[in-house]
KEKEMI-617705 format. One record per atom (N, C-alpha, C): residue number from 0; residue in three letters; atom name; x, y, z. Coordinates in steps of 0.05 Angstrom, whole numbers, plus 5000, padded with zeros to 4 digits. Each point is the difference from the previous one (the first is absolute). Layout:
N
{vexmi NUM, ala, CA, {X, Y, Z}},
...
END
This chain:
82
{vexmi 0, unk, N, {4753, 5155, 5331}},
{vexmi 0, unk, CA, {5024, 4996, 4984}},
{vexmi 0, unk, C, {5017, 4977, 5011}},
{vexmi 1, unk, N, {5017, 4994, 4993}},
{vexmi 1, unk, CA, {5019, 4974, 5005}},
{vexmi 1, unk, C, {5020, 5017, 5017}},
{vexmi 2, unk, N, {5010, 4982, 5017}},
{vexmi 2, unk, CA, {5025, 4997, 5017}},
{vexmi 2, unk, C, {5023, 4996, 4989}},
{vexmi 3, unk, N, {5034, 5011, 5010}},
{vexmi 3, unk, CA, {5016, 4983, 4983}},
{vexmi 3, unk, C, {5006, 4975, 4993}},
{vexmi 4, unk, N, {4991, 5000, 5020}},
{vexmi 4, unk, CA, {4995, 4960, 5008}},
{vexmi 4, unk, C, {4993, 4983, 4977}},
{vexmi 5, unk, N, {4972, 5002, 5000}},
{vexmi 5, unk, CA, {4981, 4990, 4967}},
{vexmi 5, unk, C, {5016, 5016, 4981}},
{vexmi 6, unk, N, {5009, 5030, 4991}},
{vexmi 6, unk, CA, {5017, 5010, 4983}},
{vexmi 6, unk, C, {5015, 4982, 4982}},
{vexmi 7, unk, N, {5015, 4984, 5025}},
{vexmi 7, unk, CA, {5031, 4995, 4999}},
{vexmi 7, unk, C, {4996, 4965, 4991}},
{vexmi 8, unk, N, {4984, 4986, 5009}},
{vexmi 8, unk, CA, {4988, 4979, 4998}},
{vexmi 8, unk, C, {4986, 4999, 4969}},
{vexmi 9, unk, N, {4986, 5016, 4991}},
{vexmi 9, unk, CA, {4984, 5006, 4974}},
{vexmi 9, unk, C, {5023, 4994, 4976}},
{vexmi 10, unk, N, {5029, 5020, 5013}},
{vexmi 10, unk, CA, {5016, 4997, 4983}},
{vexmi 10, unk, C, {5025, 4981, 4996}},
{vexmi 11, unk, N, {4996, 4985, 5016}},
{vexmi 11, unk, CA, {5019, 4974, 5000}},
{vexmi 11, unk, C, {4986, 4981, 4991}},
{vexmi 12, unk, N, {4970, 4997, 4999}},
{vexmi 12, unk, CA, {4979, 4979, 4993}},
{vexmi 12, unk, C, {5010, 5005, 4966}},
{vexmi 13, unk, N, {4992, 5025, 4991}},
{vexmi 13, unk, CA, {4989, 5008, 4968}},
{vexmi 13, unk, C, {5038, 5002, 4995}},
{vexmi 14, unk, N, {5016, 4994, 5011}},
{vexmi 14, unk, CA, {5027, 5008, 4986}},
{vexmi 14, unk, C, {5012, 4965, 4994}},
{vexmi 15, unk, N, {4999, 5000, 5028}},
{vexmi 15, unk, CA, {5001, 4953, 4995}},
{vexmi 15, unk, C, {4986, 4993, 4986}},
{vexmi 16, unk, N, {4981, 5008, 4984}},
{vexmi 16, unk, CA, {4976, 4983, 4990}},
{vexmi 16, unk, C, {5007, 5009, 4970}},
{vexmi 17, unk, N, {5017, 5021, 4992}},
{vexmi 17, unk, CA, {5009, 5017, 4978}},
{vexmi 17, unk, C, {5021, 4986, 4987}},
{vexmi 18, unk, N, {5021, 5001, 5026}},
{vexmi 18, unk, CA, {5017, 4983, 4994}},
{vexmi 18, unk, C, {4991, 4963, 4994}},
{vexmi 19, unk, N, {4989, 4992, 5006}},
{vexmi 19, unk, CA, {4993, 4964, 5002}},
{vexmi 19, unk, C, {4984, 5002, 4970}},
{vexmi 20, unk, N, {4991, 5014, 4993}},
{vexmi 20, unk, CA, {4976, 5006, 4983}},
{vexmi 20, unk, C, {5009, 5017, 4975}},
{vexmi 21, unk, N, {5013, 5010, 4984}},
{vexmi 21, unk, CA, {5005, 5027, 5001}},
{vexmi 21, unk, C, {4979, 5002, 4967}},
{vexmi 22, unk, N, {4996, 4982, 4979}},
{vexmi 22, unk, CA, {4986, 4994, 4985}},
{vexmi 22, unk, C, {4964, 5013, 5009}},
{vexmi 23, unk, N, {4993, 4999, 5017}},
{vexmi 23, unk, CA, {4975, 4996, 5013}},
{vexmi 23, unk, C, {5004, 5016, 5019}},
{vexmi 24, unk, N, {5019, 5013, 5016}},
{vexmi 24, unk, CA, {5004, 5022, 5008}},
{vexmi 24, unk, C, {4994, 5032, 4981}},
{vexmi 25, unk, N, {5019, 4995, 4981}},
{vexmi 25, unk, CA, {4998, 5028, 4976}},
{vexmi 25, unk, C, {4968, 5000, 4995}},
{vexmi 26, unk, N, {4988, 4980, 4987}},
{vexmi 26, unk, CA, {4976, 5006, 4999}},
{vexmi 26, unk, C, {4983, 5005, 5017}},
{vexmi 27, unk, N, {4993, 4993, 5034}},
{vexmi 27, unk, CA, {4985, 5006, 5008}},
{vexmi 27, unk, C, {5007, 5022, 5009}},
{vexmi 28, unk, N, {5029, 5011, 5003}},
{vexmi 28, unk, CA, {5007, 5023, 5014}},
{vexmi 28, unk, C, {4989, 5018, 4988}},
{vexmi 29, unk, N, {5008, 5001, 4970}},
{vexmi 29, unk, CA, {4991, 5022, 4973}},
{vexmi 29, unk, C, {4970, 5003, 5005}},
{vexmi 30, unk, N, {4987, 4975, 5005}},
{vexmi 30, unk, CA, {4966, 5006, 4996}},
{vexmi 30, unk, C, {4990, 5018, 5035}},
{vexmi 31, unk, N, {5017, 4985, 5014}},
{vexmi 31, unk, CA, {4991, 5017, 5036}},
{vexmi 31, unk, C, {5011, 5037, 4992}},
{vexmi 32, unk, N, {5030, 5000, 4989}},
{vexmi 32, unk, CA, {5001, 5028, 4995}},
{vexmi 32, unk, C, {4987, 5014, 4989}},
{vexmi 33, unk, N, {4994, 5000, 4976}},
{vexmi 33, unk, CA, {4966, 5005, 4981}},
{vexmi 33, unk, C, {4985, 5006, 5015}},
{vexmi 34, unk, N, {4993, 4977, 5015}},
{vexmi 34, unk, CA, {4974, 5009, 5013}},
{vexmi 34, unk, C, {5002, 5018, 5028}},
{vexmi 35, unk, N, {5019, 5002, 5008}},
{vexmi 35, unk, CA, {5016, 5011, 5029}},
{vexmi 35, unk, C, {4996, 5028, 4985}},
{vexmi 36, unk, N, {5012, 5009, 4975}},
{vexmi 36, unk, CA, {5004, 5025, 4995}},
{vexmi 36, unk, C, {4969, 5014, 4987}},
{vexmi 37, unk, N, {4981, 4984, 4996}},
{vexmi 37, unk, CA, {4976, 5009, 4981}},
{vexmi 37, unk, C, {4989, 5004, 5024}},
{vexmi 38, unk, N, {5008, 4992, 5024}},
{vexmi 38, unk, CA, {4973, 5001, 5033}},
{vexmi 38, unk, C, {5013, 5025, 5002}},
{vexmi 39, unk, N, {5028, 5009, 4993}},
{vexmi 39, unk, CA, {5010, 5017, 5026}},
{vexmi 39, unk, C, {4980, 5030, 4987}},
{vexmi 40, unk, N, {5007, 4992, 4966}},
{vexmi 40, unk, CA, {4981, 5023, 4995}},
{vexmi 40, unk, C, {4973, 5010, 4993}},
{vexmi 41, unk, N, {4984, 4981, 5021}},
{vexmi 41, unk, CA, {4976, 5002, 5001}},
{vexmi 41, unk, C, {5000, 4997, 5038}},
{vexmi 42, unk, N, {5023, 5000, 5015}},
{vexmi 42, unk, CA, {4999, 5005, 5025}},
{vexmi 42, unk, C, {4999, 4978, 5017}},
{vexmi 43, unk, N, {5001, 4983, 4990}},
{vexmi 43, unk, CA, {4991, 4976, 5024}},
{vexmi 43, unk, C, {5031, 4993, 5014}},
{vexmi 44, unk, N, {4991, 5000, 5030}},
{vexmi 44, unk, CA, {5019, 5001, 5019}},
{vexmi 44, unk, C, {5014, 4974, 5000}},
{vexmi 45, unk, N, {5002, 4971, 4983}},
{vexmi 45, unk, CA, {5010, 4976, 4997}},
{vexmi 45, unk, C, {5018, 5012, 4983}},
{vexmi 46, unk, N, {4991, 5006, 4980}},
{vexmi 46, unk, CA, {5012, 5006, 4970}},
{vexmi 46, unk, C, {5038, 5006, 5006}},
{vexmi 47, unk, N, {5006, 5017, 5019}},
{vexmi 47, unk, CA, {5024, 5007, 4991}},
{vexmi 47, unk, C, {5020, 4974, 5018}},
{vexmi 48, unk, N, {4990, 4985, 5014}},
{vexmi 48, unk, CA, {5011, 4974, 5018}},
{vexmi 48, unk, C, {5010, 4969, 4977}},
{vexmi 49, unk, N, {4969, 5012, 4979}},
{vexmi 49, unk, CA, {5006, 4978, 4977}},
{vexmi 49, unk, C, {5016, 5003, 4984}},
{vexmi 50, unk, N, {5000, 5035, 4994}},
{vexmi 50, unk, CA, {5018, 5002, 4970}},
{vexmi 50, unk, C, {5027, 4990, 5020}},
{vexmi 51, unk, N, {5014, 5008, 5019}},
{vexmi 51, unk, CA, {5022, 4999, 5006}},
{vexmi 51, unk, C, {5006, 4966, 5001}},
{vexmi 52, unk, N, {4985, 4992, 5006}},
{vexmi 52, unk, CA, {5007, 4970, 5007}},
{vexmi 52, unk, C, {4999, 4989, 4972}},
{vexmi 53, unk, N, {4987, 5006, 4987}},
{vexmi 53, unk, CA, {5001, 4989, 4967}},
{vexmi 53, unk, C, {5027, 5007, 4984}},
{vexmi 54, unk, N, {5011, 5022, 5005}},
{vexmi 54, unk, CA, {5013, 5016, 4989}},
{vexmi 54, unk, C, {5029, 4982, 5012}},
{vexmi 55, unk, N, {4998, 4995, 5022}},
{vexmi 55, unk, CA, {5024, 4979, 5012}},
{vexmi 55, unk, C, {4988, 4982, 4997}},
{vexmi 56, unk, N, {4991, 4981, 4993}},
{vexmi 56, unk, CA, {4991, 4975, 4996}},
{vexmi 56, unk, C, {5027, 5000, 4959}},
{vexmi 57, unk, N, {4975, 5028, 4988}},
{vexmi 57, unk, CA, {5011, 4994, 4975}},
{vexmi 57, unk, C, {5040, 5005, 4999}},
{vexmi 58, unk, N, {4998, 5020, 5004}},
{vexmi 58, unk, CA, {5034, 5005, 5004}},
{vexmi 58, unk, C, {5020, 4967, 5008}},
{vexmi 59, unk, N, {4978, 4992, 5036}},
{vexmi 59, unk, CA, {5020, 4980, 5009}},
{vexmi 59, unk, C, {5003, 4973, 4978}},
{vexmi 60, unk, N, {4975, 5008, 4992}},
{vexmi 60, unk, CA, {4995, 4971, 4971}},
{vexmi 60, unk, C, {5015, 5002, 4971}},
{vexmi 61, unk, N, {4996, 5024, 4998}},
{vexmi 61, unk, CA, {5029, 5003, 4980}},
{vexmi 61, unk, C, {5025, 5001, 4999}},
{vexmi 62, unk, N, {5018, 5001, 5018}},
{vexmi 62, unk, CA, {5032, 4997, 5018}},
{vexmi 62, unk, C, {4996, 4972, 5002}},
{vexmi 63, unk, N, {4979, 4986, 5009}},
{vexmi 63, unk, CA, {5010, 4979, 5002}},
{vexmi 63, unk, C, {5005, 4982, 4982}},
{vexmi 64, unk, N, {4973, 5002, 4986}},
{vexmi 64, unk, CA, {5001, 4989, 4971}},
{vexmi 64, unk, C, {5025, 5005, 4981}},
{vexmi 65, unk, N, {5014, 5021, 5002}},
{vexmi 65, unk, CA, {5023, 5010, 4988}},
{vexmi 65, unk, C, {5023, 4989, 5010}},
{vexmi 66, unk, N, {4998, 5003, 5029}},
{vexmi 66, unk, CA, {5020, 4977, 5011}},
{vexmi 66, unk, C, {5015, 4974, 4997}},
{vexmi 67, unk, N, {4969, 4988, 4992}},
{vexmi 67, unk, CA, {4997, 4967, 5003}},
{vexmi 67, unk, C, {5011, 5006, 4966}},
{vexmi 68, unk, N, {4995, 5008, 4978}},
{vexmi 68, unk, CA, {5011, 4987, 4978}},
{vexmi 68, unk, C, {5020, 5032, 4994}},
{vexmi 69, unk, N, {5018, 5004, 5015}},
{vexmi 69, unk, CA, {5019, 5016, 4990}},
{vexmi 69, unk, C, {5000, 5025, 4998}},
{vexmi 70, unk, N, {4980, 5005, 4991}},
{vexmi 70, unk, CA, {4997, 5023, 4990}},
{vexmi 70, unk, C, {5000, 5029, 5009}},
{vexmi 71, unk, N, {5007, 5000, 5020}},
{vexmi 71, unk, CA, {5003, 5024, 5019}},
{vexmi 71, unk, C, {5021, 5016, 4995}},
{vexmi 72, unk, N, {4991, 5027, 5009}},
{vexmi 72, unk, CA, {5013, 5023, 4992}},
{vexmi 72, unk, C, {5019, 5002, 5021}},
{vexmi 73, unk, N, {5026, 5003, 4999}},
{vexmi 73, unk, CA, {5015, 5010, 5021}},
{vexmi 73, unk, C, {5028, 5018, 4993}},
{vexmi 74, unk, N, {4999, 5022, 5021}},
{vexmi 74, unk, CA, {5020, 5020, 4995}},
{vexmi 74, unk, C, {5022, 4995, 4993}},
{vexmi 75, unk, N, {5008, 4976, 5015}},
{vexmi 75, unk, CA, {5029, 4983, 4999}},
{vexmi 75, unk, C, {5010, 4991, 4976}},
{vexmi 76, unk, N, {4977, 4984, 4990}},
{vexmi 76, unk, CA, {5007, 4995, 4969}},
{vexmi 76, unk, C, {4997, 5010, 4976}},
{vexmi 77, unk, N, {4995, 5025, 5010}},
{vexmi 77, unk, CA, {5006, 5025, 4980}},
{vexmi 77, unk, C, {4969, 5002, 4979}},
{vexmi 78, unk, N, {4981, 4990, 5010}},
{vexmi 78, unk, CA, {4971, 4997, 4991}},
{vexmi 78, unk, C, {4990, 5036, 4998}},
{vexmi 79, unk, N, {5011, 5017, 5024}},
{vexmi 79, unk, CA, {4985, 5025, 4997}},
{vexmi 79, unk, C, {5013, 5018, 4996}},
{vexmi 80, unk, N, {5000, 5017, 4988}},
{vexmi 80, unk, CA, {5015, 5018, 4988}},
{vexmi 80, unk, C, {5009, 4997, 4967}},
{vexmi 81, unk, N, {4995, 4978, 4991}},
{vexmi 81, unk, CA, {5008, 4988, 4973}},
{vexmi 81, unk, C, {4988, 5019, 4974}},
END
């Protein structure tokens, strides 16, 4: 299994690369999660390392993308609860 070390590294690589990227982030994230979640239920011991990293890949790629042209949800400006 991985160390926190590689953990912690895995997830600053796939979160900078989300953010710099976030177009090409969402997609590859969406396709690693897919496939992260179809291993987990057929067992394979990678499977749940991918969905998670896909799953933040897609998330960090959508905030940002939302970011960059506005569109972001925020409590402050009265976006939730409406």
């Amino acid at each position: 299994m991985w160390d926190l070390t590689t953990a912690l590294l895995a997830t600053a690589a796939v979160a900078g690369g989300a953010v710099a990227l976030p177009p090409l982030a969402r997609v590859v994230g969406g396709f690693c999660a897919v496939i992260g979640m179809l291993g987990t239920l057929r067992g394979r011991t990678w499977a749940p390392t991918v969905a998670a990293l896909g799953l933040l890949a897609w998330f960090v790629g959508h905030w940002s993308f939302a970011v960059r042209r506005g569109r972001a949800l925020s409590v402050v400006d009265g976006a939730v609860g409406d």
